[in-house]
C-alpha positions in Angstrom: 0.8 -10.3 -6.6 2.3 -7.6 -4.7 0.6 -4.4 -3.6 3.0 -2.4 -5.5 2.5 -4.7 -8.8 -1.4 -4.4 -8.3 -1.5 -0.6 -8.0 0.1 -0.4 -11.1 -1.6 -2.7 -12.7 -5.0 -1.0 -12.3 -3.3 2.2 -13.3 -3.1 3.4 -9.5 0.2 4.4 -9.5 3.3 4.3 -12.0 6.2 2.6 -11.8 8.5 6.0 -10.4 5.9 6.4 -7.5 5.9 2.8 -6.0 9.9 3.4 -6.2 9.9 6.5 -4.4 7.2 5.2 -2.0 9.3 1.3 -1.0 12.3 3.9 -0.6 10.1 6.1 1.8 9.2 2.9 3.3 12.7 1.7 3.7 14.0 4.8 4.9 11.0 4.9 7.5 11.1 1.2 7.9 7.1 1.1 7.4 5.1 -1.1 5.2 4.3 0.0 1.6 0.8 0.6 2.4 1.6 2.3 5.3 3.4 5.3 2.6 1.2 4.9 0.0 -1.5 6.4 2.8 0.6 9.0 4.4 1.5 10.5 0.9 -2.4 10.5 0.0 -2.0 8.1 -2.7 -4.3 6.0 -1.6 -7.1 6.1 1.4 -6.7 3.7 4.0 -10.2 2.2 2.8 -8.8 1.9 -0.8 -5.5 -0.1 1.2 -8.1 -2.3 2.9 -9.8 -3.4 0.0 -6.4 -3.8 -1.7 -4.9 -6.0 0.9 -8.2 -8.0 1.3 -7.9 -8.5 -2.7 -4.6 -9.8 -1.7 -5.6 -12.0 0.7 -3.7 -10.1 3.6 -6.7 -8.8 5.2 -9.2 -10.5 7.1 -12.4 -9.6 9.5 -11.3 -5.9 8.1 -8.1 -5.9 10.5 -4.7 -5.1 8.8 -1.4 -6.7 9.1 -0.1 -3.2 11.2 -1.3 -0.6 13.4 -2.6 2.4 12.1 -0.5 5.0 11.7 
């Protein structure tokens, strides 16, 4: 599942935020987590355990720098 399906799925965020947050990141050319931090949507602890839900993160270490 994608991050943006799984925030929405637990009622995180809604549908018009993860669209204006993938065109942020497009735009930027950043991740989607990446936004979702910088706009305070989410904390970059909440993006950790979202990503290691995912799969994405392991021994705690993301899948891009901190910003």
């Amino acid at each position: 599942m994608l991050l943006g399906e799984l925030l929405i799925s637990k009622k995180i965020i809604t549908e018009l935020q993860l669209q204006r947050c993938l065109d942020k990141a497009r735009e930027q050319k950043k991740m989607i987590g990446e936004v979702l931090v910088a706009e305070k949507i989410i904390t970059r602890d909440e993006l950790n355990g979202f990503l290691k839900e995912q799969g994405y993160l392991k021994d705690n270490i993301a899948p891009f720098k901190s910003a």
